[in-house]
N, CA, C and O atoms as a Tinker XYZ file with bonds, in Angstrom:
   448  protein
     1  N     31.549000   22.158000   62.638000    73     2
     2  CA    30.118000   22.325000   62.822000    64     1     3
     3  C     29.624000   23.366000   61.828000    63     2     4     5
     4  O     30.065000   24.515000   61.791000    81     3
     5  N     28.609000   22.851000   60.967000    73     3     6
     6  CA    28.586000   23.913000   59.685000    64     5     7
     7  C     27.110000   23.963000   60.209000    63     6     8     9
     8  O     26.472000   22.976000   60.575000    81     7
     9  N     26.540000   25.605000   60.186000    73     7    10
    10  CA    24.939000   25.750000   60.199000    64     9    11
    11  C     24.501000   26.288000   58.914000    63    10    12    13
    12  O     24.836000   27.361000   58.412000    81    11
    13  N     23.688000   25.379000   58.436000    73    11    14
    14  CA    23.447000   25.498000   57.316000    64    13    15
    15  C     21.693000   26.542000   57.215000    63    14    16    17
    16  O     20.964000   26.429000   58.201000    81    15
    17  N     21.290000   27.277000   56.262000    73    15    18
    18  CA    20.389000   28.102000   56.334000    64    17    19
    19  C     18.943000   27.898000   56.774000    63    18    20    21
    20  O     18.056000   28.691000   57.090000    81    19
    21  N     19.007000   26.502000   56.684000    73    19    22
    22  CA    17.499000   25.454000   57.336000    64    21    23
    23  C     17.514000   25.354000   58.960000    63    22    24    25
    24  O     16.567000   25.581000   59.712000    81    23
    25  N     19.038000   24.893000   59.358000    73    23    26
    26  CA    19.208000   24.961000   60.825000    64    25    27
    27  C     19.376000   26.983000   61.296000    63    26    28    29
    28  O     18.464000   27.324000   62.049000    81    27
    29  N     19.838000   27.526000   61.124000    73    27    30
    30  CA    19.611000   29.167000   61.317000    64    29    31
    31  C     18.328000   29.490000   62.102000    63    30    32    33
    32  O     18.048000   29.828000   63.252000    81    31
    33  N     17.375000   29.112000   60.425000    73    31    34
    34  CA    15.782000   29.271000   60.425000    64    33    35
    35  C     15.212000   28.933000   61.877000    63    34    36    37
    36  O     14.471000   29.627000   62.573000    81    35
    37  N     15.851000   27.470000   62.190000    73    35    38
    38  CA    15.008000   27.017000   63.147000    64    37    39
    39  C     15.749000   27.480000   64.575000    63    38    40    41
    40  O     15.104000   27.487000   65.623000    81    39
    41  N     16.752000   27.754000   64.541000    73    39    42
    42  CA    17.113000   28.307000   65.371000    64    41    43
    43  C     16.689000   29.863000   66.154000    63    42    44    45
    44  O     16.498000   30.229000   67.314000    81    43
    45  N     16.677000   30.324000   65.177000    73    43    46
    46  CA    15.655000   31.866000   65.553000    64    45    47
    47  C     14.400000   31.507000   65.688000    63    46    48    49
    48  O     13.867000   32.115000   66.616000    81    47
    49  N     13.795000   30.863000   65.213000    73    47    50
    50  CA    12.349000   30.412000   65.475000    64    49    51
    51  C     12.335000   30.179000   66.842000    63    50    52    53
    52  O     11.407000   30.688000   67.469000    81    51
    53  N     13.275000   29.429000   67.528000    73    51    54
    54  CA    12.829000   28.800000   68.539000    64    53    55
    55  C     13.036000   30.129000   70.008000    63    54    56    57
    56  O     12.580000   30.396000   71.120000    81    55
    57  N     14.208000   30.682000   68.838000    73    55    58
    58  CA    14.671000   31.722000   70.177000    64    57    59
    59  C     13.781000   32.583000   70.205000    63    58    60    61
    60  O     13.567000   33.054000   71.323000    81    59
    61  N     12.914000   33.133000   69.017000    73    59    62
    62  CA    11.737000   33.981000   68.985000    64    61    63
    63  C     10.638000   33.288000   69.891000    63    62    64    65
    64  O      9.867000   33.918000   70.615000    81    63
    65  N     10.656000   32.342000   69.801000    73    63    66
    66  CA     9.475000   31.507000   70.849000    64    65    67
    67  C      9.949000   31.736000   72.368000    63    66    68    69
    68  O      9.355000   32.093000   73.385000    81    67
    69  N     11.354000   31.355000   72.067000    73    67    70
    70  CA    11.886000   31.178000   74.006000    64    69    71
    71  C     11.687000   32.969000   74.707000    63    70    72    73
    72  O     11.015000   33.319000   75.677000    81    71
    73  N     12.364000   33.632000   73.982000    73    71    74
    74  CA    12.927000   35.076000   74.414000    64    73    75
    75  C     11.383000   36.472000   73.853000    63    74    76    77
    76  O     11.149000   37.642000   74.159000    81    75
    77  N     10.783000   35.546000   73.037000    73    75    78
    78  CA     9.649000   36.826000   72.529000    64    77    79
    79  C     10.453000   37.823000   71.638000    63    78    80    81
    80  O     11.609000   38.047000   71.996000    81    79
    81  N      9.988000   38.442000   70.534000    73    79    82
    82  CA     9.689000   39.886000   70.462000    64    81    83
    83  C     10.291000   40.895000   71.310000    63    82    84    85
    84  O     10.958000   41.785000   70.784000    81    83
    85  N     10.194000   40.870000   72.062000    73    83    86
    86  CA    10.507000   42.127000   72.617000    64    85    87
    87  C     11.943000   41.609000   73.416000    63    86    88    89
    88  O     12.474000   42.516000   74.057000    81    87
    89  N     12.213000   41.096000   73.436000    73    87    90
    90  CA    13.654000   40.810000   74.494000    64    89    91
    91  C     14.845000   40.271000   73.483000    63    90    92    93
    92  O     16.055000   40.477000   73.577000    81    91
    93  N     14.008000   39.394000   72.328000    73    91    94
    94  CA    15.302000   38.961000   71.111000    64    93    95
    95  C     16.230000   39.944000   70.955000    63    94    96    97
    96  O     17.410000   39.607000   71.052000    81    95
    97  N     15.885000   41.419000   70.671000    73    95    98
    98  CA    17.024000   42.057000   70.266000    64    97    99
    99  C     18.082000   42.302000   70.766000    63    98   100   101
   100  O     19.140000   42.672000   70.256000    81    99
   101  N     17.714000   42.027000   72.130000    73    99   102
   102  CA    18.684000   42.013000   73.333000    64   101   103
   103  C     19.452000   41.207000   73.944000    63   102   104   105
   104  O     20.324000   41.596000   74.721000    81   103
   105  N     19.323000   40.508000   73.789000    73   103   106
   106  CA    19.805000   38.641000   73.852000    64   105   107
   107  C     20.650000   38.851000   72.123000    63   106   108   109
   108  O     21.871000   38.925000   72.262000    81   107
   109  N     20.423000   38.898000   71.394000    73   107   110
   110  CA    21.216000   39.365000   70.250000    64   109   111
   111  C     22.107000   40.008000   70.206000    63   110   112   113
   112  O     22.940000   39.835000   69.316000    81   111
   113  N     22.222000   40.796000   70.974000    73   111   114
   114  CA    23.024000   42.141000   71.213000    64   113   115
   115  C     24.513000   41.387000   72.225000    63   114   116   117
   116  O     25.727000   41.508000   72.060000    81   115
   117  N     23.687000   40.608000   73.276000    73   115   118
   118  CA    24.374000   39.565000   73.813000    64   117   119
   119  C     25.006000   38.671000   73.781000    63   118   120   121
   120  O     26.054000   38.396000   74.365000    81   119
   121  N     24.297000   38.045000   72.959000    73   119   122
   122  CA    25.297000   36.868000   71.982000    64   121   123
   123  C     26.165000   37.530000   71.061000    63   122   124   125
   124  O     27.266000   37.108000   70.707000    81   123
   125  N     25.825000   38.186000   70.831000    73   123   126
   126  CA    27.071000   39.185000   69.729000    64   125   127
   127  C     28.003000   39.927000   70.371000    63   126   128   129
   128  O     29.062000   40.172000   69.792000    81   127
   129  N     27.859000   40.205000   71.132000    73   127   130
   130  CA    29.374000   40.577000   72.297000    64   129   131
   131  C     29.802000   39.579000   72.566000    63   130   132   133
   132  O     30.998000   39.484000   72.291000    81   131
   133  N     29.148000   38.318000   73.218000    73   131   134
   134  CA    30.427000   37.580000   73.770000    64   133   135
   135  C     31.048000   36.771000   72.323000    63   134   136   137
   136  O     32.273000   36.692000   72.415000    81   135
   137  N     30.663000   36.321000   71.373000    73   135   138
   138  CA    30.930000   35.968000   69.927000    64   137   139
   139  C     32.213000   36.766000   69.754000    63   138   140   141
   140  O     33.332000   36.256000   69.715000    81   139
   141  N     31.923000   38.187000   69.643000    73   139   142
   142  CA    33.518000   39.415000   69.211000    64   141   143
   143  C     34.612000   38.637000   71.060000    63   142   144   145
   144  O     35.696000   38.062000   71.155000    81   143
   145  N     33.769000   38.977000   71.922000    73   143   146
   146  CA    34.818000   38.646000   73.033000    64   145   147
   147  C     35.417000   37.392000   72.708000    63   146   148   149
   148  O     36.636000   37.404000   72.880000    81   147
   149  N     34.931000   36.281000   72.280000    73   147   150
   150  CA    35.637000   34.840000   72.444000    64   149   151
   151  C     36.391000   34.924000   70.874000    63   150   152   153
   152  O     37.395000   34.217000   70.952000    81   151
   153  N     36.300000   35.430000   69.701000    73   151   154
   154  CA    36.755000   35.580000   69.057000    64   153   155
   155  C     38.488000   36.557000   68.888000    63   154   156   157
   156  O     39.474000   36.474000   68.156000    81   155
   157  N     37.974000   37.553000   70.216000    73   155   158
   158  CA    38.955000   38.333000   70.233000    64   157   159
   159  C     40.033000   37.841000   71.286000    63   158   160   161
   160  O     41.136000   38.386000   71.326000    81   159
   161  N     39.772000   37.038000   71.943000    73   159   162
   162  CA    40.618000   35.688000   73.130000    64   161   163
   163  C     41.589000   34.925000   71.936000    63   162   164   165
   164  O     42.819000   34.874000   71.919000    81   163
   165  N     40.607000   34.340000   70.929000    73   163   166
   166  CA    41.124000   33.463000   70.278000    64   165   167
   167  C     42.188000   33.629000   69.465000    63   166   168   169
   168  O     42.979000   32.819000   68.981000    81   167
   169  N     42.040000   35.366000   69.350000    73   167   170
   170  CA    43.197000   36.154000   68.104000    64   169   171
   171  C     43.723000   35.967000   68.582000    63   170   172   173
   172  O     44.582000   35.304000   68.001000    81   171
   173  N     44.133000   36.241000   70.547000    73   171   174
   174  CA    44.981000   36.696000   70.824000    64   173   175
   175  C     45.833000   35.189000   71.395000    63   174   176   177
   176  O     47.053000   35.353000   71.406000    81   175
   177  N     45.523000   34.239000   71.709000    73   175   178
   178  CA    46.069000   32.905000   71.944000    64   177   179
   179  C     46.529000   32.693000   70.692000    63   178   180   181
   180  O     47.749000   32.743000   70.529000    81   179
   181  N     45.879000   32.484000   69.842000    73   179   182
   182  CA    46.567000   32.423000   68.347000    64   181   183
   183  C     47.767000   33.088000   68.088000    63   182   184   185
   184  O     48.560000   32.465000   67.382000    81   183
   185  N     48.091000   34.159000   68.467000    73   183   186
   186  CA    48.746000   35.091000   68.397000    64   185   187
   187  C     49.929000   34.737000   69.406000    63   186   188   189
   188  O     51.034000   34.635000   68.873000    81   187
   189  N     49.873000   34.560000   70.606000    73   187   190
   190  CA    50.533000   34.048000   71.505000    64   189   191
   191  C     51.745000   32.760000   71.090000    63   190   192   193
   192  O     52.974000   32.805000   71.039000    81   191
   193  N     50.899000   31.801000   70.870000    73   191   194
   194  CA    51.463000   30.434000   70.107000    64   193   195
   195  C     52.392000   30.823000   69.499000    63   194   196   197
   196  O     53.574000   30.576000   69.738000    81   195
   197  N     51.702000   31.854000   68.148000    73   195   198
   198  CA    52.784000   31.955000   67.025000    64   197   199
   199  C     54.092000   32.537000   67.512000    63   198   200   201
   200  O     55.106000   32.398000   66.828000    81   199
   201  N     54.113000   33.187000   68.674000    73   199   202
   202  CA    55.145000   34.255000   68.853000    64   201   203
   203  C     56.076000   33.062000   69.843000    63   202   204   205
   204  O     57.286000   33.212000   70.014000    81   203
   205  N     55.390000   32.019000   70.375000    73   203   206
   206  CA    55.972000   30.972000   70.895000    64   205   207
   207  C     57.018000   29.679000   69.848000    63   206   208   209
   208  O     58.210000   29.382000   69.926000    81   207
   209  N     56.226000   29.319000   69.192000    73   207   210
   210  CA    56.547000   28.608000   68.352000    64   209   211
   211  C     57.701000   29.076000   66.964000    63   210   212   213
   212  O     58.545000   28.338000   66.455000    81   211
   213  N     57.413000   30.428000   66.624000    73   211   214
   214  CA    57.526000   30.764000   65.580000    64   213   215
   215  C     58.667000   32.393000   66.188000    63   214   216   217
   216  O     58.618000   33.437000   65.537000    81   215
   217  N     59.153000   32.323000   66.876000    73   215   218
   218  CA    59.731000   33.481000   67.256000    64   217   219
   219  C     60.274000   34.699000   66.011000    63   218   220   221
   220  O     59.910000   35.852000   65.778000    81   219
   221  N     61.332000   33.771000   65.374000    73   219   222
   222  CA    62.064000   34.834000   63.945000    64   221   223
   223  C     60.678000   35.622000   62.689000    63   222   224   225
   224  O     60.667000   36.743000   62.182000    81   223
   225  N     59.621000   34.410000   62.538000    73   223   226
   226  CA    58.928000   34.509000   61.774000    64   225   227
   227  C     57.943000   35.703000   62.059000    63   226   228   229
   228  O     57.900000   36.643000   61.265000    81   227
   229  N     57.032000   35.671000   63.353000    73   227   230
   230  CA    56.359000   36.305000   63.413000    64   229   231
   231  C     55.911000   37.545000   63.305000    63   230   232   233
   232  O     56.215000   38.101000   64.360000    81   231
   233  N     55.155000   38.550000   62.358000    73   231   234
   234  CA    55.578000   39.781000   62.191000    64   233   235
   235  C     55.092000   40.609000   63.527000    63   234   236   237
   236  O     54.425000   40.097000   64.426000    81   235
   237  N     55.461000   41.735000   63.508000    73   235   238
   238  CA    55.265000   42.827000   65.149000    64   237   239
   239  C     53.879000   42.821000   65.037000    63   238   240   241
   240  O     53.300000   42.593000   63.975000    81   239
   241  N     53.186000   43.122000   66.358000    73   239   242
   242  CA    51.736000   43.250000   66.507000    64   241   243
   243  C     51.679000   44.520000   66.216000    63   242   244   245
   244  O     52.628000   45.250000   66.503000    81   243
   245  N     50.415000   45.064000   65.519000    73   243   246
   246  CA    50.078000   45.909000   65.427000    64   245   247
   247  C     49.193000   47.264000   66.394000    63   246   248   249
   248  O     48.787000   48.393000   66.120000    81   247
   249  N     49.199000   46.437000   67.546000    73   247   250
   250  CA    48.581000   47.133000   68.404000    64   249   251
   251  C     49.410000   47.480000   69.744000    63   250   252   253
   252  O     48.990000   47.628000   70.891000    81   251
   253  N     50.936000   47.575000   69.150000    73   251   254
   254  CA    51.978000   47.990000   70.165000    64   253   255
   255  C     52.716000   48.531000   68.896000    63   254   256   257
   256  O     53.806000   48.055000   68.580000    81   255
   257  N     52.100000   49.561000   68.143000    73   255   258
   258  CA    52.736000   50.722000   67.644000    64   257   259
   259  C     53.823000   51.482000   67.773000    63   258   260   261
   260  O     54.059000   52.211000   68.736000    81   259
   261  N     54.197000   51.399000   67.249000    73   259   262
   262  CA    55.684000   52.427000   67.911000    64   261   263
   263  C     55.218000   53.735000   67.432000    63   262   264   265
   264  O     54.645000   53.994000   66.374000    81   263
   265  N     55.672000   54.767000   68.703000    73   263   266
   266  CA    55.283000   56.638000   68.305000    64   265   267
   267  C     55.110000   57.320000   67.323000    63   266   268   269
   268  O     54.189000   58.133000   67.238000    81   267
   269  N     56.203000   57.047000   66.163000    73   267   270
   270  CA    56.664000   57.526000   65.231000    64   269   271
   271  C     55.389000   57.059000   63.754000    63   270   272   273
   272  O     55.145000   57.700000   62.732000    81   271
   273  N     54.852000   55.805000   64.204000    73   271   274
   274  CA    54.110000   55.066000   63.210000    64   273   275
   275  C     52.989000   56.302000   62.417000    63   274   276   277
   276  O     52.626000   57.386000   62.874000    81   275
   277  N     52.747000   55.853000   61.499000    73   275   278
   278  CA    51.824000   56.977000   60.685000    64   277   279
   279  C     50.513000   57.001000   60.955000    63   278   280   281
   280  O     50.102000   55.849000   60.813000    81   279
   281  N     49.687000   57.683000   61.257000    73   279   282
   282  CA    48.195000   57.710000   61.903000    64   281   283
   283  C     47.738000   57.489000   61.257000    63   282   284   285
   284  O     48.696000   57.474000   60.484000    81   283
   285  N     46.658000   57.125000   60.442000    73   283   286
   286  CA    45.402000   56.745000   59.444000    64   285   287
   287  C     44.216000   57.981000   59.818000    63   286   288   289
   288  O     43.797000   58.154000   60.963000    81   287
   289  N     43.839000   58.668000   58.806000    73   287   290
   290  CA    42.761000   59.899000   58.810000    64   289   291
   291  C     41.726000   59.229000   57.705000    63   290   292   293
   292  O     41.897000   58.694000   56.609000    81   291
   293  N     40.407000   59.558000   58.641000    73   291   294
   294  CA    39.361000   59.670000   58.109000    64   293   295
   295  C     38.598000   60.237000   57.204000    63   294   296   297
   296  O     37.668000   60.872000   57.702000    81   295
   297  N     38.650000   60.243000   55.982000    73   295   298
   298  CA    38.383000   60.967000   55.013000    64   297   299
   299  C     37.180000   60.418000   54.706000    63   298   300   301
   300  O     36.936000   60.824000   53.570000    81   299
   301  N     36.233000   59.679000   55.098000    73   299   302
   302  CA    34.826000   59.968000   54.639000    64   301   303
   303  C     34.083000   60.781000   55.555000    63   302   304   305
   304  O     32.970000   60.419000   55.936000    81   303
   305  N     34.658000   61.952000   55.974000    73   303   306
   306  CA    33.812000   63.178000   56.841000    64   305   307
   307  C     33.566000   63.995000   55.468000    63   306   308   309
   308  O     33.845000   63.681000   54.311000    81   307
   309  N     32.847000   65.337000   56.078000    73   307   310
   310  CA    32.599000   66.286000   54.942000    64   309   311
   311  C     34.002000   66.700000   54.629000    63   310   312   313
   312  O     34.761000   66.857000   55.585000    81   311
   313  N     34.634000   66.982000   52.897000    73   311   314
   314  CA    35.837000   67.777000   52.909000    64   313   315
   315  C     35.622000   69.639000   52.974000    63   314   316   317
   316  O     34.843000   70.560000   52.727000    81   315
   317  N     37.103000   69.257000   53.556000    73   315   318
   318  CA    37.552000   70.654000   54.141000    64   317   319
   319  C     38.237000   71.462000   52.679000    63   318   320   321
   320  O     38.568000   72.642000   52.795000    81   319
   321  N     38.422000   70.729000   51.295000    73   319   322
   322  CA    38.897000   71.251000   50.329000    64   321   323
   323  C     37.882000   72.580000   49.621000    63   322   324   325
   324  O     36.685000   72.537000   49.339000    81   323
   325  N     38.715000   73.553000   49.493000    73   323   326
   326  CA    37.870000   74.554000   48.890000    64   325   327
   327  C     37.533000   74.261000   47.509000    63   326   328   329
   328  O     38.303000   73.663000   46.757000    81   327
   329  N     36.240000   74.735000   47.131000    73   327   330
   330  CA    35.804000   74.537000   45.574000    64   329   331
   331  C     36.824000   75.436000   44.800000    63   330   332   333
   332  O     37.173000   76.474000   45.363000    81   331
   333  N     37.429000   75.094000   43.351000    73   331   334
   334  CA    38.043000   75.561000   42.819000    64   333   335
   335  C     37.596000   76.719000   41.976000    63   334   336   337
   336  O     36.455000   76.553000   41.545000    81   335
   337  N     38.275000   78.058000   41.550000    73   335   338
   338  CA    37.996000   78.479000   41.131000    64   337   339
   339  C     38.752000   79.194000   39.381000    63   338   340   341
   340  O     39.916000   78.937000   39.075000    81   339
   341  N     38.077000   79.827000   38.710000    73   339   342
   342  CA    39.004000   80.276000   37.362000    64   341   343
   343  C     39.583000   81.553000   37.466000    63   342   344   345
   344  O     38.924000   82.591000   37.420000    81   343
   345  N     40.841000   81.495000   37.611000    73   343   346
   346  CA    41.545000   82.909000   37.631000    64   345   347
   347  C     41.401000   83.453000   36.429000    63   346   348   349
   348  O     41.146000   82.940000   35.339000    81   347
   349  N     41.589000   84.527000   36.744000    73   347   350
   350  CA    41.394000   85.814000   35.484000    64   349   351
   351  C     42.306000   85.204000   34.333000    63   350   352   353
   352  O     43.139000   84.356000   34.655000    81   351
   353  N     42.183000   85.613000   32.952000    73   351   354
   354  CA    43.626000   84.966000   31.780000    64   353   355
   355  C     43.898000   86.402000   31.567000    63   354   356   357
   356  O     43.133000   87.314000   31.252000    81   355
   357  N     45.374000   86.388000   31.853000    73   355   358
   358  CA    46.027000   87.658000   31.509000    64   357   359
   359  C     45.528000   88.495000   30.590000    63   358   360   361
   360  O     44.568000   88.217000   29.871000    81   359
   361  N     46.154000   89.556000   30.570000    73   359   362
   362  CA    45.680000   90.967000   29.938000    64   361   363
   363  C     46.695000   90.867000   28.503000    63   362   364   365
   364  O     47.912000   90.878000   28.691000    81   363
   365  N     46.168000   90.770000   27.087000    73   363   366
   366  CA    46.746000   90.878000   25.997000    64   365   367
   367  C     48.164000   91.917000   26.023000    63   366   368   369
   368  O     48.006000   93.113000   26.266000    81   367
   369  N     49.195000   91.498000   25.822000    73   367   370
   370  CA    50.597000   92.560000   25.503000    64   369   371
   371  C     50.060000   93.543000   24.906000    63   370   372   373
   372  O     48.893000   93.616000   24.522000    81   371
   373  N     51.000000   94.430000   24.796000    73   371   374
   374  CA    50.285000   95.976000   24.187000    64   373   375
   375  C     51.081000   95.825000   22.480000    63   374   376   377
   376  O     50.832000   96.726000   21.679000    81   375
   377  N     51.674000   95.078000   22.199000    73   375   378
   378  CA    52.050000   94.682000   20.974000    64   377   379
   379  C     52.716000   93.573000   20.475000    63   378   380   381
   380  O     52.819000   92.650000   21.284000    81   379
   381  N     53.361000   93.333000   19.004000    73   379   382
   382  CA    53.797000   92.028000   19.098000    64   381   383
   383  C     55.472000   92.292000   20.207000    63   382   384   385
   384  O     55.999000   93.228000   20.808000    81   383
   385  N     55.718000   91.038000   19.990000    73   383   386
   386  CA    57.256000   91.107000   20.640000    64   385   387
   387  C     57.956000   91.135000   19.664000    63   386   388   389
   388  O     57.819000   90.753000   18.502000    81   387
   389  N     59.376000   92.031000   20.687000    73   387   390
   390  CA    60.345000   92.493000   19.896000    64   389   391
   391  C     61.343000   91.351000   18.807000    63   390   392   393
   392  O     61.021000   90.177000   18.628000    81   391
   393  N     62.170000   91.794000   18.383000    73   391   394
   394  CA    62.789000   90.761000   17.862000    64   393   395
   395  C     63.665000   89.814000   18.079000    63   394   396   397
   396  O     63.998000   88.801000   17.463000    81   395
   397  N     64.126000   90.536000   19.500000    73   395   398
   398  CA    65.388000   89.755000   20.059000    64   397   399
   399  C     64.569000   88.711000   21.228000    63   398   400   401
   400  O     65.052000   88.094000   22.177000    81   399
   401  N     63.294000   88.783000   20.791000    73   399   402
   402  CA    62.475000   87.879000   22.069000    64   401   403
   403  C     62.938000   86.356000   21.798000    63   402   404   405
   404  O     62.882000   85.954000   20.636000    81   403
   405  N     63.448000   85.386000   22.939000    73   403   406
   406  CA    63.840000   84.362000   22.065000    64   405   407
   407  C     62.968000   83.249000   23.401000    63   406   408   409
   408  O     62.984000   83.062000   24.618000    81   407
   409  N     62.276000   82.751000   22.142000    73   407   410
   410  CA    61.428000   81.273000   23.602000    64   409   411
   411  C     62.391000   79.717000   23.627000    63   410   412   413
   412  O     61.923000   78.634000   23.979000    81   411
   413  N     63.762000   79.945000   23.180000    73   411   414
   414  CA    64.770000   79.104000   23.335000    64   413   415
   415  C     64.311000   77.776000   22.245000    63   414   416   417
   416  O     64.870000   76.696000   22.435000    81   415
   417  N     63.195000   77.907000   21.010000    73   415   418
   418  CA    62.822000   76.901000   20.071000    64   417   419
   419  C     62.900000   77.900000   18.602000    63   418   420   421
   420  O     62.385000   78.967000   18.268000    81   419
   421  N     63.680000   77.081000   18.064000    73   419   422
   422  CA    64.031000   77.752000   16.959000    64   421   423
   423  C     63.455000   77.656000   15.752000    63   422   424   425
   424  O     63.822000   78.354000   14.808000    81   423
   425  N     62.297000   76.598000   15.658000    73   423   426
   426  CA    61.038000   76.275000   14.959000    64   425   427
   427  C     61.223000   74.653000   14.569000    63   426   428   429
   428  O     61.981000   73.783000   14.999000    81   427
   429  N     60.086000   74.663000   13.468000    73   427   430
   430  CA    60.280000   73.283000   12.920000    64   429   431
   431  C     61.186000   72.864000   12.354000    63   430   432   433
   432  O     61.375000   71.652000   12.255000    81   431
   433  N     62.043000   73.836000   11.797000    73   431   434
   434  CA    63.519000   73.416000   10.968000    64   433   435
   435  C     64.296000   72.932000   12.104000    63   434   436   437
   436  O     65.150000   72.118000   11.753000    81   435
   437  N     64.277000   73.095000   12.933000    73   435   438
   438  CA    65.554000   73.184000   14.135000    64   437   439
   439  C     65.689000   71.638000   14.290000    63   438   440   441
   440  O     66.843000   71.305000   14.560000    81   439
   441  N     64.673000   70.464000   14.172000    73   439   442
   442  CA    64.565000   68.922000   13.990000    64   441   443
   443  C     65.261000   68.119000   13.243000    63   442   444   445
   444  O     65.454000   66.918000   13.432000    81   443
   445  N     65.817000   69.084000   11.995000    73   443   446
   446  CA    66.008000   68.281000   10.631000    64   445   447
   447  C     67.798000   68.414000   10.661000    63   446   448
   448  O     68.470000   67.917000    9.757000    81   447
């Protein structure tokens, strides 16, 4: 049964006629719960079958979690991350370095 955007039209039309203005949104609200309810029957018979039919195949439900499982966090709240800031850049040595200073690179020759 396909409703196509002409049948829709006339369909709200008529329910705007039957229900008015003022009560449609509510009757909407209505039909849209039991829609998620019979939809959410249907997962679950669906679901049923497969675990009937299909025993080895079927993967674990997800809504019999085991304890250990990893929680999912909400990160489109405000963040709790602090703004970053620029630490000070060290204080210049008081001269060059000595000679025995060694930074373990022995220069560009050291390649060849």
């Amino acid at each position: 049964m396909n409703v196509g955007p002409a049948e829709l039209l006339v369909i709200l039309v008529v329910a705007l006629i039957v229900f008015g203005p003022k009560r449609l949104p509510e009757v909407g609200r209505q039909v849209g719960a039991a829609m998620r309810e019979m939809r959410r029957m249907q997962n679950t018979v669906r679901a049923e079958l497969d675990t009937v039919l299909h025993p080895d195949v079927t993967p674990p439900d997800p809504s019999h979690a085991t304890p250990d499982a990893i929680e999912e966090t909400d990160h489109s709240t405000h963040s709790t991350h602090p703004t970053p800031t620029t630490l000070p850049s060290p204080a210049p040595s008081p001269g060059p370095a000595p000679e025995s200073y060694d930074e373990g690179f022995a220069g560009p020759s050291s390649f060849t």
